[in-house]
C-alpha positions as protocol buffer text, in pm:
chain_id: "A"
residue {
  index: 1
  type: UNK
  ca { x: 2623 y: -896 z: -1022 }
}
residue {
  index: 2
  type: UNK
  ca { x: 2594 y: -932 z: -597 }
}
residue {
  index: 3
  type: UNK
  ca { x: 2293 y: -1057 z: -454 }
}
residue {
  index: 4
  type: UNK
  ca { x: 2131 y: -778 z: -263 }
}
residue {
  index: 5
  type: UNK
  ca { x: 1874 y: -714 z: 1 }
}
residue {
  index: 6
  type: UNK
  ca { x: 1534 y: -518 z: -3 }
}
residue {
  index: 7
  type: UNK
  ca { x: 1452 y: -353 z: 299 }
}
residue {
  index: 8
  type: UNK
  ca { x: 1170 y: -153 z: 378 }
}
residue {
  index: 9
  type: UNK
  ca { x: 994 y: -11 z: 737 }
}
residue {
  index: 10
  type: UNK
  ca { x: 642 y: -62 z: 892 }
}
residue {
  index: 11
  type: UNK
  ca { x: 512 y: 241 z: 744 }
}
residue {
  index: 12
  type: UNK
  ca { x: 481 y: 1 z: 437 }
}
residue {
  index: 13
  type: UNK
  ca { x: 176 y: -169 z: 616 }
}
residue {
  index: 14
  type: UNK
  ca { x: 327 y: -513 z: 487 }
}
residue {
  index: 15
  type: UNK
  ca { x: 285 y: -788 z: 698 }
}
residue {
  index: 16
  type: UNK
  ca { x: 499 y: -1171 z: 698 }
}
residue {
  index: 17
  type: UNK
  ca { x: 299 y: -1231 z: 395 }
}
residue {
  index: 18
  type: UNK
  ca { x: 402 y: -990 z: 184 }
}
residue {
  index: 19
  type: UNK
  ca { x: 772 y: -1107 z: 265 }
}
residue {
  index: 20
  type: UNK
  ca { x: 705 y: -1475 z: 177 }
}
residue {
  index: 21
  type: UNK
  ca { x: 512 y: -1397 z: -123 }
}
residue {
  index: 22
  type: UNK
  ca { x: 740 y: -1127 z: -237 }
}
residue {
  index: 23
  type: UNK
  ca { x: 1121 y: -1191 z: -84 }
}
residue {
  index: 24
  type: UNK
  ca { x: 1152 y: -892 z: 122 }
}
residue {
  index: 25
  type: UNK
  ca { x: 1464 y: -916 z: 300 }
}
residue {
  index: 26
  type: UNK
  ca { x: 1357 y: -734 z: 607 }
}
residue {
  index: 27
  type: UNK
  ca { x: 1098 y: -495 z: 724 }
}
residue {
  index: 28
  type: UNK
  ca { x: 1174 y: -231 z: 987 }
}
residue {
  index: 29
  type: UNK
  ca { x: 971 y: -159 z: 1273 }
}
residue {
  index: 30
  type: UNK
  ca { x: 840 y: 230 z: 1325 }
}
residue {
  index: 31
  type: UNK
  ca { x: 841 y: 290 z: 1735 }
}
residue {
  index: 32
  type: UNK
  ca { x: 533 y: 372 z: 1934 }
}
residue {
  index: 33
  type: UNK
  ca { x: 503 y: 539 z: 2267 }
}
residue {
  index: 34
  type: UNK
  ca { x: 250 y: 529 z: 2497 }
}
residue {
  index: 35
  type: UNK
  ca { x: 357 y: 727 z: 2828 }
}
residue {
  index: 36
  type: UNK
  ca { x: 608 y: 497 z: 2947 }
}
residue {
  index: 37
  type: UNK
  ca { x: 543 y: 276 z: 2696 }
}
residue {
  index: 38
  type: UNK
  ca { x: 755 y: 144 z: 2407 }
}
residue {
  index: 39
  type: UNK
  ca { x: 601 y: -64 z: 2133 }
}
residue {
  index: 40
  type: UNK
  ca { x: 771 y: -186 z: 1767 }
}
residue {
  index: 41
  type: UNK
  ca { x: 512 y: -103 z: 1514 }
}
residue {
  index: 42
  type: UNK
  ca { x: 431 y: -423 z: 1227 }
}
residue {
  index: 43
  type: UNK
  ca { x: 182 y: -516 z: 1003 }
}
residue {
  index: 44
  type: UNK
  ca { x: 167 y: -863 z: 1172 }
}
residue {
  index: 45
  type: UNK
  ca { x: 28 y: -620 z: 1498 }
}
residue {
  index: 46
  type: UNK
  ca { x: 286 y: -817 z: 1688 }
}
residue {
  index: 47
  type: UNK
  ca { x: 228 y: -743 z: 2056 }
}
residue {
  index: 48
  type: UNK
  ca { x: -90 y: -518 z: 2003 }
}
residue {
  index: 49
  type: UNK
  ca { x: -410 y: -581 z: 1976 }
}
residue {
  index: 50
  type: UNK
  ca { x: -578 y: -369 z: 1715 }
}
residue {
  index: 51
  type: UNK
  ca { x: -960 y: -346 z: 1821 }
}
residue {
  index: 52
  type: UNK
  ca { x: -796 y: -285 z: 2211 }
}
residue {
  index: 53
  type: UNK
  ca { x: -536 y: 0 z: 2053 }
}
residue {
  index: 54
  type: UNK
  ca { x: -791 y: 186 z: 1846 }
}
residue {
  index: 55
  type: UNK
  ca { x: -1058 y: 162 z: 2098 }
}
residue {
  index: 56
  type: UNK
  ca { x: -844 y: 312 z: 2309 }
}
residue {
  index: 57
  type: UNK
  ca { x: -784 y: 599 z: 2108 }
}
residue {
  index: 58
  type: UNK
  ca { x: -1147 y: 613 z: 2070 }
}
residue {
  index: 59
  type: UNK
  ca { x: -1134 y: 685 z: 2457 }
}
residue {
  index: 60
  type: UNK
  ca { x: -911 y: 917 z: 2449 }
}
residue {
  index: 61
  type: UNK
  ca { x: -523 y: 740 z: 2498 }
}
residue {
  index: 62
  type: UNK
  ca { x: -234 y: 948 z: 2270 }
}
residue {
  index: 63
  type: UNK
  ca { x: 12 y: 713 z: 2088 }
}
residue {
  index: 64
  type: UNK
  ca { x: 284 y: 900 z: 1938 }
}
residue {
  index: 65
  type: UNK
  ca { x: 531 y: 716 z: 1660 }
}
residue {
  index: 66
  type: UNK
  ca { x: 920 y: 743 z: 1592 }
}
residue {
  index: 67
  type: UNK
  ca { x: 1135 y: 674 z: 1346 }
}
residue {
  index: 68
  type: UNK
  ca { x: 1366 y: 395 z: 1267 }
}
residue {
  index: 69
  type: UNK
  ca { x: 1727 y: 418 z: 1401 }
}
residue {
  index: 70
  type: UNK
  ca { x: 2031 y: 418 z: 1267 }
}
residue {
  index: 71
  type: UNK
  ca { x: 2152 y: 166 z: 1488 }
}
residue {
  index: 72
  type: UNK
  ca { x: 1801 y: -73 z: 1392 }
}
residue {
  index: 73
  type: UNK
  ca { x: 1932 y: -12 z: 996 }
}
residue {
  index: 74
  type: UNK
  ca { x: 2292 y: -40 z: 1074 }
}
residue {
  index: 75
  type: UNK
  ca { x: 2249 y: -420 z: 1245 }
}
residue {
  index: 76
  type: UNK
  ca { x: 1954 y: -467 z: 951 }
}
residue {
  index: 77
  type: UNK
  ca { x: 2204 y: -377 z: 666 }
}
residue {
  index: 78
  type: UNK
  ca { x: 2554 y: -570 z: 829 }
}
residue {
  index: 79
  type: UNK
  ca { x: 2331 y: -896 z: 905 }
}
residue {
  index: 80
  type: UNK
  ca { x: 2304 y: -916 z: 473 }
}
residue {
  index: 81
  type: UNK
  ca { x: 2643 y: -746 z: 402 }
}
residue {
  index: 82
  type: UNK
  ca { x: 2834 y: -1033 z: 603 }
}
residue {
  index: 83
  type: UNK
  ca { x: 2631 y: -1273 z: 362 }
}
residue {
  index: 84
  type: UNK
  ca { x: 2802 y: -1054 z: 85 }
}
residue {
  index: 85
  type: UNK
  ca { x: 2497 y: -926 z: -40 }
}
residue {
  index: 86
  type: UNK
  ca { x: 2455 y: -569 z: -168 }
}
residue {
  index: 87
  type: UNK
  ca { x: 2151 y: -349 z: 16 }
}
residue {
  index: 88
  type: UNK
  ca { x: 1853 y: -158 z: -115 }
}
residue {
  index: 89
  type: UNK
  ca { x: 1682 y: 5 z: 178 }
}
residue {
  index: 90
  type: UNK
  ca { x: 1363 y: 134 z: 37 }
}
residue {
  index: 91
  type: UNK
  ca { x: 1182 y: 404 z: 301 }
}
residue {
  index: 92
  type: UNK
  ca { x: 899 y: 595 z: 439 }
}
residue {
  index: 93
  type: UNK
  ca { x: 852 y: 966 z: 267 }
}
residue {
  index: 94
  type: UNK
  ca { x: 1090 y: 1168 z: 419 }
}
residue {
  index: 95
  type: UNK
  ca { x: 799 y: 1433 z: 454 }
}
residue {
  index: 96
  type: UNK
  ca { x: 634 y: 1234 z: 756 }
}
residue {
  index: 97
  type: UNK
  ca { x: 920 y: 1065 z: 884 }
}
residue {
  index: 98
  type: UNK
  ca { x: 1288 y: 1074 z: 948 }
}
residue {
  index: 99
  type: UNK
  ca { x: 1360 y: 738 z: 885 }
}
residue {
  index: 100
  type: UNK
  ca { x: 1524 y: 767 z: 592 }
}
residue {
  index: 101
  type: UNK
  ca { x: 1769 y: 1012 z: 689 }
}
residue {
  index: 102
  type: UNK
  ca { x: 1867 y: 739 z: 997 }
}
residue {
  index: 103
  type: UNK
  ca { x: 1954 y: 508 z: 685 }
}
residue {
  index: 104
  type: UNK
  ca { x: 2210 y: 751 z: 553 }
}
residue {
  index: 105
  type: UNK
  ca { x: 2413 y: 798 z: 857 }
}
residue {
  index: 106
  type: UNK
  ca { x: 2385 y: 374 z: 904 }
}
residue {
  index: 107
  type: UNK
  ca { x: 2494 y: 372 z: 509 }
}
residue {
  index: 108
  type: UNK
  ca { x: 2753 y: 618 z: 539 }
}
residue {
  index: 109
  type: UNK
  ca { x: 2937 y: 492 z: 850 }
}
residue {
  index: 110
  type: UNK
  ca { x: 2909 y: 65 z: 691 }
}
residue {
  index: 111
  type: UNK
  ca { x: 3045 y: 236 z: 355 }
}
residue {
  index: 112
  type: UNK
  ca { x: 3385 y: 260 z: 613 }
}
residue {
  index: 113
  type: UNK
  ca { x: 3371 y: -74 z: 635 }
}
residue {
  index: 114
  type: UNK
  ca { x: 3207 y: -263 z: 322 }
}
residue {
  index: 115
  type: UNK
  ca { x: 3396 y: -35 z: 66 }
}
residue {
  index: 116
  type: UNK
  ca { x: 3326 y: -318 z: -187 }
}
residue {
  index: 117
  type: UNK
  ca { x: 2934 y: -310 z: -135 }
}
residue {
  index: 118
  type: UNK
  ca { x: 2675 y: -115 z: -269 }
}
residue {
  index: 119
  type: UNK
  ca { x: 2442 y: 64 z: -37 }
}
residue {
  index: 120
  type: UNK
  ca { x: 2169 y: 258 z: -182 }
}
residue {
  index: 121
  type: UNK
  ca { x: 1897 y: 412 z: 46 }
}
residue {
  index: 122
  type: UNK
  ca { x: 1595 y: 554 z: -100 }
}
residue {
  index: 123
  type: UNK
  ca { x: 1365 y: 818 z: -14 }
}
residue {
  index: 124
  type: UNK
  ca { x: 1038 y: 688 z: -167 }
}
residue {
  index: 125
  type: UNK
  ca { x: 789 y: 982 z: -174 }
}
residue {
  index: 126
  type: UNK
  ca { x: 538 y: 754 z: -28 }
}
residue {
  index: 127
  type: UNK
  ca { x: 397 y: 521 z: 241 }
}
residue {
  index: 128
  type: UNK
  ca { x: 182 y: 316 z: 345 }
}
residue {
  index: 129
  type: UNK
  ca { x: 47 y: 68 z: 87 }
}
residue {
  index: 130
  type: UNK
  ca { x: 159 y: 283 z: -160 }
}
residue {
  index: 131
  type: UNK
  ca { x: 531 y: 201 z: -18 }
}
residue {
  index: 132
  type: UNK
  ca { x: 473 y: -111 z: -35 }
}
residue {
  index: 133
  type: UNK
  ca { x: 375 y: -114 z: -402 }
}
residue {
  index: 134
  type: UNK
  ca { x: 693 y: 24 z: -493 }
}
residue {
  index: 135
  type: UNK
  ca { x: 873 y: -239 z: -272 }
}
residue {
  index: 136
  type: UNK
  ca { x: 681 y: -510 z: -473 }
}
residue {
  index: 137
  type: UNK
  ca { x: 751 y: -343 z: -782 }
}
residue {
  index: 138
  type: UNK
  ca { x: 1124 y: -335 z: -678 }
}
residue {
  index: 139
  type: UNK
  ca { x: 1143 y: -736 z: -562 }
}
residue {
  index: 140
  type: UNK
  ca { x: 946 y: -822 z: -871 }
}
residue {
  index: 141
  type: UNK
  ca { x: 1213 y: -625 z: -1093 }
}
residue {
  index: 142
  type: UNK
  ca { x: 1507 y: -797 z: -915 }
}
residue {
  index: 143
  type: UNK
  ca { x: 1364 y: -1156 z: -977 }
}
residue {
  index: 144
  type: UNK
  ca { x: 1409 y: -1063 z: -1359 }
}
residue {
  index: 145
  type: UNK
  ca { x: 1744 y: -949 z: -1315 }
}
residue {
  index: 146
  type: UNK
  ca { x: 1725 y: -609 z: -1302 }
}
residue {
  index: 147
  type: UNK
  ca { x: 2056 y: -434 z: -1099 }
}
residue {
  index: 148
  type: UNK
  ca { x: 2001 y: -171 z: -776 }
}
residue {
  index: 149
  type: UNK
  ca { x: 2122 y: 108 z: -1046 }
}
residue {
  index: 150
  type: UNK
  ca { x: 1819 y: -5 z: -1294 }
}
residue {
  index: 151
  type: UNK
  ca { x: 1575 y: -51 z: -989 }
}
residue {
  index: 152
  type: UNK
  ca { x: 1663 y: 296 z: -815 }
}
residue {
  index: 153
  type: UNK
  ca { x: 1609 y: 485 z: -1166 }
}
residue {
  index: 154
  type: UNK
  ca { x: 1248 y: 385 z: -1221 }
}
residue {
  index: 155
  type: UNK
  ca { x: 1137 y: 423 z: -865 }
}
residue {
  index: 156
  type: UNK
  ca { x: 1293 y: 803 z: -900 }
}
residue {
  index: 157
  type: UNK
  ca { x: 1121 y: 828 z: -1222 }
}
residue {
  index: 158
  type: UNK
  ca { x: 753 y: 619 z: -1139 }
}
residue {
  index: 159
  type: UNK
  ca { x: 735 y: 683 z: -734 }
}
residue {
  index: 160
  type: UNK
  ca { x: 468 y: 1010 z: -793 }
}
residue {
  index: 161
  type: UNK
  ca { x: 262 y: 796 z: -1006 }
}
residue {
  index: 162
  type: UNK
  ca { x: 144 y: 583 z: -689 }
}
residue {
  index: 163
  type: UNK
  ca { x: -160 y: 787 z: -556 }
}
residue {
  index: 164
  type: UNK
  ca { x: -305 y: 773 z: -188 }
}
residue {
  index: 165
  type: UNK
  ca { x: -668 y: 928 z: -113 }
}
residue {
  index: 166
  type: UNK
  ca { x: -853 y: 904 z: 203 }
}
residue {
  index: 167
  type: UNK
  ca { x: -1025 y: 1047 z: 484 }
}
residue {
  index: 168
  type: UNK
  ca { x: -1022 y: 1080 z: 905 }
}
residue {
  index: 169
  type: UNK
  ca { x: -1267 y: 1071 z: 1154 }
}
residue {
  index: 170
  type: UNK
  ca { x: -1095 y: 1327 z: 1286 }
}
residue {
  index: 171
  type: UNK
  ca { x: -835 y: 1562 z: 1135 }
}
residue {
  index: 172
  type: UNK
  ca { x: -702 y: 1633 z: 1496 }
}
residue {
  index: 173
  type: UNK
  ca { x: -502 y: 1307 z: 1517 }
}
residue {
  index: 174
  type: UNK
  ca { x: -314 y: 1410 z: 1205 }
}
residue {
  index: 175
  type: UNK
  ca { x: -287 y: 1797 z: 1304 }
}
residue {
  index: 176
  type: UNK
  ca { x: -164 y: 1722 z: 1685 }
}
residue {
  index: 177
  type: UNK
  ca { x: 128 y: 1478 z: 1515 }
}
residue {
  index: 178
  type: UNK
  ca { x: 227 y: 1732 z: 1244 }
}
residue {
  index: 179
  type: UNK
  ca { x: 105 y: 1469 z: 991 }
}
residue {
  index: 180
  type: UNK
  ca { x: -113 y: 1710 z: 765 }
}
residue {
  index: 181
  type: UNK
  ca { x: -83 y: 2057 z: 578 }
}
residue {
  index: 182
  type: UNK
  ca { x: -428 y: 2265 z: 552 }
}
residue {
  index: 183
  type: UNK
  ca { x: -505 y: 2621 z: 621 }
}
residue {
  index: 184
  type: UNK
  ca { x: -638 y: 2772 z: 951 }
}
residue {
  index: 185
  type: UNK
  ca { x: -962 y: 2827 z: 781 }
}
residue {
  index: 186
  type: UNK
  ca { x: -985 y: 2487 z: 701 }
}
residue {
  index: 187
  type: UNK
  ca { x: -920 y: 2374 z: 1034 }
}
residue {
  index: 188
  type: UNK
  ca { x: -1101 y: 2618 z: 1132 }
}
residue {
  index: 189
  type: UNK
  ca { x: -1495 y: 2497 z: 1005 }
}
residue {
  index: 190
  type: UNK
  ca { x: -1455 y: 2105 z: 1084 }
}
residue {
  index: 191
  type: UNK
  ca { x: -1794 y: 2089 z: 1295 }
}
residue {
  index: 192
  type: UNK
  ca { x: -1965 y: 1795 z: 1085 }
}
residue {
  index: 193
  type: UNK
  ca { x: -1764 y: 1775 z: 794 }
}
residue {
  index: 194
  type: UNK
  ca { x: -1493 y: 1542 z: 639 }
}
residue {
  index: 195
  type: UNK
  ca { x: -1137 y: 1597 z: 497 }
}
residue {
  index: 196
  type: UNK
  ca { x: -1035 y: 1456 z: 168 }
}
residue {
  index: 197
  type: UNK
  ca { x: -633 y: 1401 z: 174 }
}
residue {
  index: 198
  type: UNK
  ca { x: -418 y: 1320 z: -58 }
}
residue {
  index: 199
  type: UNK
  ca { x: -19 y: 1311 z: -90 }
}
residue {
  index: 200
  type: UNK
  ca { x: 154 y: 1610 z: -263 }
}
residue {
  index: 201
  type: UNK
  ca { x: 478 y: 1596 z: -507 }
}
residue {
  index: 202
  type: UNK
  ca { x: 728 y: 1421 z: -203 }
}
residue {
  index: 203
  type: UNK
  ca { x: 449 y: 1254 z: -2 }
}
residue {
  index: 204
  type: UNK
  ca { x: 326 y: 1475 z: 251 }
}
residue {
  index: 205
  type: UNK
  ca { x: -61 y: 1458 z: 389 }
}
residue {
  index: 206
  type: UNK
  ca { x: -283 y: 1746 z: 246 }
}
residue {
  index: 207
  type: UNK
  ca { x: -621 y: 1841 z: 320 }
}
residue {
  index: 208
  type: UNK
  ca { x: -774 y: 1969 z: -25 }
}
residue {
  index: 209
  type: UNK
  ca { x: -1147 y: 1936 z: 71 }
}
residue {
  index: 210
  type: UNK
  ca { x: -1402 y: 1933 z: 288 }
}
residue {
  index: 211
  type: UNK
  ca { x: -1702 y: 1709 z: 241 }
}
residue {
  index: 212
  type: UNK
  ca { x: -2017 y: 1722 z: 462 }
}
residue {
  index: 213
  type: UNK
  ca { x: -2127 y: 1345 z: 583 }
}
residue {
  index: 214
  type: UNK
  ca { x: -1930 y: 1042 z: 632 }
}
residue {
  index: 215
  type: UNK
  ca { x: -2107 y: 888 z: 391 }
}
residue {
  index: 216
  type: UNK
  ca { x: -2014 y: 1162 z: 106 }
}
residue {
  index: 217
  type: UNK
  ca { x: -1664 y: 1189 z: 209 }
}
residue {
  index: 218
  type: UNK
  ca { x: -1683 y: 770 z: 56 }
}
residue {
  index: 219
  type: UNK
  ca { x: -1856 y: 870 z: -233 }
}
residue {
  index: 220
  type: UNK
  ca { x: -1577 y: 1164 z: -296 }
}
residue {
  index: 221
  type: UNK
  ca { x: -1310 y: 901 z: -235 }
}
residue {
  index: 222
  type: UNK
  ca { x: -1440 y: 669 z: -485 }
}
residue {
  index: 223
  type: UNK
  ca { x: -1486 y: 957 z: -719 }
}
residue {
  index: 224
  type: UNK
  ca { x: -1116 y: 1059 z: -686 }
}
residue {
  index: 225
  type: UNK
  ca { x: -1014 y: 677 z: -778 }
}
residue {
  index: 226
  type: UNK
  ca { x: -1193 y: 633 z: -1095 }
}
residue {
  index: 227
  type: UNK
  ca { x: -1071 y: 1027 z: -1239 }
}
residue {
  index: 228
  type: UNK
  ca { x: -714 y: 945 z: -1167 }
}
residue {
  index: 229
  type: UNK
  ca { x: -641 y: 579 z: -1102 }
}
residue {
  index: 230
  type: UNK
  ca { x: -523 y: 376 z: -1425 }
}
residue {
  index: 231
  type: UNK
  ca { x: -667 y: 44 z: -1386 }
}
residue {
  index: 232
  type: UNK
  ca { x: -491 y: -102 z: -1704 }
}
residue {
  index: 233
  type: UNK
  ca { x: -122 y: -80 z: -1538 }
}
residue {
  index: 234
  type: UNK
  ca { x: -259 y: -214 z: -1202 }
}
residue {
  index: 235
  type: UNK
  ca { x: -618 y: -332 z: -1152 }
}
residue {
  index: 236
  type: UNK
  ca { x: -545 y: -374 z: -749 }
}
residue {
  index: 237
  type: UNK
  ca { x: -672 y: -119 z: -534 }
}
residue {
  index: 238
  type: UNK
  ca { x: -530 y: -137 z: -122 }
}
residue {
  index: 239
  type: UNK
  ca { x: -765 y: 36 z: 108 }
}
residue {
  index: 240
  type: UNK
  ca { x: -612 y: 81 z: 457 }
}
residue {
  index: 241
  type: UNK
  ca { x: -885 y: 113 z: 742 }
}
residue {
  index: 242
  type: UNK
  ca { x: -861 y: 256 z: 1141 }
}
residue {
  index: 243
  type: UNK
  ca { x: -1073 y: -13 z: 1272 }
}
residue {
  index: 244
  type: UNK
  ca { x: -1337 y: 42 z: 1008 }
}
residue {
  index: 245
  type: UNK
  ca { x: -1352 y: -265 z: 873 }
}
residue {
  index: 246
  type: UNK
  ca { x: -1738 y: -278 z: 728 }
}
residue {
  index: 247
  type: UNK
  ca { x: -1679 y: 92 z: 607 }
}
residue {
  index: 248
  type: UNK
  ca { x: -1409 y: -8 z: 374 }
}
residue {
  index: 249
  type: UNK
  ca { x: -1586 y: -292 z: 235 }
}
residue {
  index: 250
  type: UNK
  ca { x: -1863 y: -28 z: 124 }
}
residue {
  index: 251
  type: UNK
  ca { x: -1615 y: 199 z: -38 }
}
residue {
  index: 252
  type: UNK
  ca { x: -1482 y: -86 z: -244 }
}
residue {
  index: 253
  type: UNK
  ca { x: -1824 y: -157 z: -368 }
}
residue {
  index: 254
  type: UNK
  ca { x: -1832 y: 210 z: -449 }
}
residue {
  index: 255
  type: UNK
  ca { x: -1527 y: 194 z: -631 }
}
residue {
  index: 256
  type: UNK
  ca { x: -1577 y: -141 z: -812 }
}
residue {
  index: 257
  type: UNK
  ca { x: -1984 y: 17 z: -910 }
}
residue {
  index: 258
  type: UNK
  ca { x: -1799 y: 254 z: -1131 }
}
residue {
  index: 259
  type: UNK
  ca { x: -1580 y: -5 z: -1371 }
}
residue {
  index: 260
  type: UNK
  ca { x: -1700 y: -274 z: -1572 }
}
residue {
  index: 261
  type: UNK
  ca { x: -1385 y: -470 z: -1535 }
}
residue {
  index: 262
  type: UNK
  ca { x: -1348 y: -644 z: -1220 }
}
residue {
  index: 263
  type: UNK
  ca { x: -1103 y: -499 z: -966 }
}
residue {
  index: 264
  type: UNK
  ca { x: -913 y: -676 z: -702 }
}
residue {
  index: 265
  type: UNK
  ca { x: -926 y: -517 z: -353 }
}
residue {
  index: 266
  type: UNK
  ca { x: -645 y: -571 z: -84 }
}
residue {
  index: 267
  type: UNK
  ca { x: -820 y: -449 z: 226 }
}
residue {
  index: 268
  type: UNK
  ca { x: -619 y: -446 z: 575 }
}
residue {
  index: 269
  type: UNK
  ca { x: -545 y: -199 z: 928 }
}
residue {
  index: 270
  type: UNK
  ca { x: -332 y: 51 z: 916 }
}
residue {
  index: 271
  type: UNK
  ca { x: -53 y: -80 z: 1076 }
}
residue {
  index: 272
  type: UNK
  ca { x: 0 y: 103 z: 1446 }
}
residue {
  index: 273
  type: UNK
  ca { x: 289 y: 375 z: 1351 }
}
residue {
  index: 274
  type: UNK
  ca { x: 99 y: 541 z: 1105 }
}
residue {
  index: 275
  type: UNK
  ca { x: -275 y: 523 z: 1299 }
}
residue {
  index: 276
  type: UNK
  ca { x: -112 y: 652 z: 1593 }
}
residue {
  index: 277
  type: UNK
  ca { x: -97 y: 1017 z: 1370 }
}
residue {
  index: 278
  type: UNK
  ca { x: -446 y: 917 z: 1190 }
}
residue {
  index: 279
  type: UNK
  ca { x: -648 y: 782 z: 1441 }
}
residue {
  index: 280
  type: UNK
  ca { x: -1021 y: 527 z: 1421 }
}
residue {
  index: 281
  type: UNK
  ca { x: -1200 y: 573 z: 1175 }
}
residue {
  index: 282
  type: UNK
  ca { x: -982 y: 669 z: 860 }
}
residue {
  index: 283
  type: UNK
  ca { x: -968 y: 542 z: 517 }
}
residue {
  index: 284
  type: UNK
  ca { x: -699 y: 513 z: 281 }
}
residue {
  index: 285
  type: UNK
  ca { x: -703 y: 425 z: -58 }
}
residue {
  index: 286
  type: UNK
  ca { x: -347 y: 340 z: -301 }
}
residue {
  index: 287
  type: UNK
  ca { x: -346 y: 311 z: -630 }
}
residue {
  index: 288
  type: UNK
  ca { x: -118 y: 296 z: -944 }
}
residue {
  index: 289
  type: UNK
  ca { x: -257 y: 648 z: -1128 }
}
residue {
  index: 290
  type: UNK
  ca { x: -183 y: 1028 z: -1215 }
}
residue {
  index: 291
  type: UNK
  ca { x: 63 y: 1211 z: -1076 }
}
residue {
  index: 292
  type: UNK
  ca { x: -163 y: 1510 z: -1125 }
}
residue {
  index: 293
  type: UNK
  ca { x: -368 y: 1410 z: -802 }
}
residue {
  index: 294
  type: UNK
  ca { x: -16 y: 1542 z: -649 }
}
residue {
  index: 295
  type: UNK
  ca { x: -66 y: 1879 z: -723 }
}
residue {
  index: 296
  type: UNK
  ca { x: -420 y: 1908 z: -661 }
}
residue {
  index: 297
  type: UNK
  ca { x: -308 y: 2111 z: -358 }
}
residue {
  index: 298
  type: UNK
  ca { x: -133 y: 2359 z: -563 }
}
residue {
  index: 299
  type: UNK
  ca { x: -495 y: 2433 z: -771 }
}
């Protein structure tokens, strides 16, 4: 069996140490724009600062994110090809970004070329650190041998098991980038309230409640962990935070106050392309869990 590379994009919120401790192959930047402005989005926060970039949302500056090209996969995928190595480009939901479809068209036109190679892009369903669960989860299964085929089935199988829970400051970063599905009477009655969202069925941001006090909406997102995260396939829990640093600490104590066993937290920014659409201030939570907290939206 060919060697073969796993690539991923920002969206993923990994950073260089996830690709040393894990073998990524390569992790694509997201693009933000600022104005005139151009900046390649990473979990490093290469080139940004990330107190100066959300403080400056805070006063009011609009970031707005795009997608990887083809042309950024296409030299991505041919630098591993010429090393004869197969490719497994593992992406962002298609439902908040188009990334994935820019992999097809640089799979499609390298198939001309490498007819001997397998190049499988996947759609994951998911982002963030959920994303980048299923990327470890796909690095860990190739150390043990496991072929592209074998690797592709379970993450089509598994990928609406990982679960992703949080809330915003404000739910008009996510409305003004297209980022969120709610009704008009939920946007409506947001004067002093919070959003809970979670993913639906192919990863797309839903708003399913609204919770009155900050401090609440934390208590509803630890509430939603412990009903539909399953802590005995995967005791780590990733909370994301938009410059909220000492907020997400205090919803990991929340979380960990309602197990006995002993959790482990992986706490971190959200990495620039994805809190330009979610702005200071939010909270996101991943976990291995349910798949039923996908259809909450449906109830």
């Amino acid at each position: 069996m060919r060697k073969f590379a796993i690539i991923t994009d920002s969206s993923s919120n990994m950073d260089s140490g996830f690709v040393q401790k894990y073998g990524v192959n390569d992790i694509l930047p997201m693009h933000i724009f600022q104005g005139e402005k151009k900046y390649d989005a990473n979990g490093d926060w290469i080139g940004l600062d990330p107190k100066e970039y959300f403080d400056s949302m805070r006063n009011g500056l609009i970031y707005k994110s795009g997608q990887v090209l083809a042309s950024e996969y296409k030299e991505s995928f041919e630098k591993f090809l010429k090393q004869d190595m197969d490719i497994l480009s593992i992406s962002c939901t298609s439902a908040l970004s188009a990334s994935v479809k820019e992999s097809y068209k640089a799979r499609d036109e390298l198939k001309e070329i490498y007819k001997d190679h397998n190049i499988v892009c996947v759609d994951s369903a998911n982002c963030t650190f959920t994303l980048a669960m299923i990327v470890i989860k796909a690095c860990i299964f190739r150390e043990e041998g496991k072929s592209i085929e074998e690797i592709v089935k379970w993450i089509d199988e598994n990928k609406e098991d990982y679960n992703e829970v949080g809330t915003v400051e404000k739910l008009t970063y996510l409305k003004q980038a297209g980022r969120v599905s709610a009704s008009a009477a939920f946007f409506g009655g947001l004067l002093g309230v919070k959003p809970i969202v979670v993913y639906d069925e192919v990863g797309h941001n839903v708003a399913i409640e609204k919770v009155k006090g900050r401090k609440n909406s934390f208590l509803k997102l630890a509430e939603y962990v412990k009903k539909y995260a399953n802590i005995q396939k995967s005791n780590v829990i990733y909370i994301a935070h938009g410059d909220c640093l000492d907020e997400a600490k205090e919803v990991s104590e929340m979380i960990q106050a309602q197990y006995e066993e002993k959790l482990e937290f992986v706490i971190r920014y959200i990495e620039p392309g994805v809190s330009s659409s979610t702005g200071p201030g939010t909270i996101i939570i991943c976990f291995l869990g349910s798949r039923e907290m996908r259809k909450l939206y449906n109830k």
